[in-house]
C-alpha positions as CSV (number, residue, x, y, z in Angstrom):
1,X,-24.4,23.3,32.5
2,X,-27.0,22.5,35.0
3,X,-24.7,20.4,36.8
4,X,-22.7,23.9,38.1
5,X,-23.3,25.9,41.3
6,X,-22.9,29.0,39.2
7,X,-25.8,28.3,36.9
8,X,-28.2,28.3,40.3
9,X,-26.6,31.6,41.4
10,X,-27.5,33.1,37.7
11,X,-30.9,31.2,38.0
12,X,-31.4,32.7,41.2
13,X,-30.1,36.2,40.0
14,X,-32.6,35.9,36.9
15,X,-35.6,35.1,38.8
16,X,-34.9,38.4,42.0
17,X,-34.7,40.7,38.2
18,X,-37.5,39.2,37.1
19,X,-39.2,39.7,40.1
20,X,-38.0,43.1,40.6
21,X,-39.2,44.1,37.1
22,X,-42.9,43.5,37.9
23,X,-43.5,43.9,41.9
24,X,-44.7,47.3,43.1
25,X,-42.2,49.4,44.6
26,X,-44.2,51.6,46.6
27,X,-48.0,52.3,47.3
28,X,-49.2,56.2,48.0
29,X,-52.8,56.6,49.7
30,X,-54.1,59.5,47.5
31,X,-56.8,61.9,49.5
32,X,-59.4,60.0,48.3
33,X,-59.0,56.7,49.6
34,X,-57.8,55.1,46.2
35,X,-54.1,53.8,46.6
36,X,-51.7,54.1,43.7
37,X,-49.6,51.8,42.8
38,X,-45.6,52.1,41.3
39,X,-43.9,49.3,39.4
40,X,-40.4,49.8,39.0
41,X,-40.1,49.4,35.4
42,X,-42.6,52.4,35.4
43,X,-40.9,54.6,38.2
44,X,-37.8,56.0,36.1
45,X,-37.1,54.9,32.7
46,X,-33.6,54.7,33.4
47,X,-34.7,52.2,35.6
48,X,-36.1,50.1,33.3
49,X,-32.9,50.4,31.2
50,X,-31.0,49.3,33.6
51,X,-33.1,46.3,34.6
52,X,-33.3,45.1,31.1
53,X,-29.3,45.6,30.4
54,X,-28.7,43.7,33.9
55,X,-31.5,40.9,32.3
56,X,-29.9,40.8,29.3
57,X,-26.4,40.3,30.8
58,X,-27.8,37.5,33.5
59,X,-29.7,35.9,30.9
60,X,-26.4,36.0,28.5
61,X,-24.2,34.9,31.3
62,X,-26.2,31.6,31.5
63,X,-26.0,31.0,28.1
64,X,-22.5,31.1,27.3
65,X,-21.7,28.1,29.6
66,X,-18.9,26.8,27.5
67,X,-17.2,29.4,27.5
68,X,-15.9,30.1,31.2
69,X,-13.8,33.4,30.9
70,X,-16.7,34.9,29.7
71,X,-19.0,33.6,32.1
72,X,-17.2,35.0,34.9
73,X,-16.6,38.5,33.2
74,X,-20.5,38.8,32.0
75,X,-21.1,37.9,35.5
76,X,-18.9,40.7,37.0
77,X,-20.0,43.1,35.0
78,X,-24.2,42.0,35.9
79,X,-22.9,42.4,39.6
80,X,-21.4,45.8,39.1
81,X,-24.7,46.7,37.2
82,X,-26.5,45.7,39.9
83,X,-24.4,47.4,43.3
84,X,-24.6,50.2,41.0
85,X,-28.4,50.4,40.8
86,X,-28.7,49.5,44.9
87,X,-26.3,52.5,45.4
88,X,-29.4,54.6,43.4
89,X,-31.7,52.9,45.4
90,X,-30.2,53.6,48.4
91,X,-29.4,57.4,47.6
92,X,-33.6,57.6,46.7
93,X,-34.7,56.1,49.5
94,X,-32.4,58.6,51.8
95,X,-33.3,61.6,50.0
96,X,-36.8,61.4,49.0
97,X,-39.7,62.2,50.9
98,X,-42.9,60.7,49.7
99,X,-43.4,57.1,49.4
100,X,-42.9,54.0,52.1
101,X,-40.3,51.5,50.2
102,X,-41.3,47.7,49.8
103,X,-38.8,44.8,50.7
104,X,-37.8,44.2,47.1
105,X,-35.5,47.2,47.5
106,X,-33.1,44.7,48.4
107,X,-33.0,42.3,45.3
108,X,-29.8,44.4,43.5
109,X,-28.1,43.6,46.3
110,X,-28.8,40.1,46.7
111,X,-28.0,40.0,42.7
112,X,-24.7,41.4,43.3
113,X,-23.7,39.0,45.9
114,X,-25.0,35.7,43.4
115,X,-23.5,37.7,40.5
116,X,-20.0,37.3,42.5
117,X,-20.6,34.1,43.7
118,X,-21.1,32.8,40.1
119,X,-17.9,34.7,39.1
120,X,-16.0,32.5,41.6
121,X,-17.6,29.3,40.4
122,X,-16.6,30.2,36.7
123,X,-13.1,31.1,38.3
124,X,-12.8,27.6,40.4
125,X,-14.0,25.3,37.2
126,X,-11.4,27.1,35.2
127,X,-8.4,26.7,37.7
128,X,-9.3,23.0,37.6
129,X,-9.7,22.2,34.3
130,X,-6.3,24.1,33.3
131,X,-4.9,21.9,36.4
132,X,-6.2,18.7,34.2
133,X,-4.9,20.1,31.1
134,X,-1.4,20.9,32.6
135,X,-1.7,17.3,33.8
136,X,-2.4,15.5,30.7
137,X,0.3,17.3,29.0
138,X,2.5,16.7,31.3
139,X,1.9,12.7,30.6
140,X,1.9,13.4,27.0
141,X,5.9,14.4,27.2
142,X,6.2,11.0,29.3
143,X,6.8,13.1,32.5
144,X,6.1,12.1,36.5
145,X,2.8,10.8,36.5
């Protein structure tokens, strides 16, 4: 499991949603000198819905090692999740007024692109161990070796 480059993508994709759930997303300097401080679990709840589905599906994803085909698609599906919620970032940070976005607006996207990357690591281990098993079998029948 730890041997695979699409383990460190999900580890990497796991650690920017982790960090995403509890780093401020913006600050506001209120009249009064006092600065208030939004998380982004706190912002929308919807938000926090979808960071928890996209941790629960990263999380899964790197569990399920064995099983490559659903690796790849729990790892699609995560990505998806996550363009999907940089799309909503994006469209907020367009269209509304008040607050000064921090940096880890970015981290959906940078989950989508490990998210993918681990789908074509799950992809590429599968095309070679079906190789090996259409090799062996082919020895089996007492074929070219």
């Amino acid at each position: 499991m730890w041997q695979r480059i699409q383990t460190l993508y999900l580890l990497i994709s796991a650690g920017l949603i982790a960090a995403l759930c509890f780093s401020p997303a913006y600050k506001l300097a209120g009249a009064d000198g006092l600065t208030e401080v939004s998380y982004w679990m706190l912002q929308k709840p919807f938000f926090g819905i979808l960071l928890g589905i996209l941790a629960f599906l990263v999380v899964l994803a790197l569990v399920v090692y064995k099983s490559r085909i659903l690796q790849m698609r729990l790892a699609v599906l995560s990505g998806i999740i996550a363009l999907g919620m940089q799309v909503w970032l994006a469209w907020m940070y367009f269209t509304w007024e008040g607050p000064v976005f921090r940096w880890t607006v970015i981290f959906p996207f940078v989950v989508f692109i490990c998210n993918l990357l681990a789908a074509r690591g799950c992809f590429q281990d599968q095309l070679m161990v079906e190789s090996a098993y259409r090799i062996r079998e082919r020895r089996k029948r007492g074929g070219k070796k």
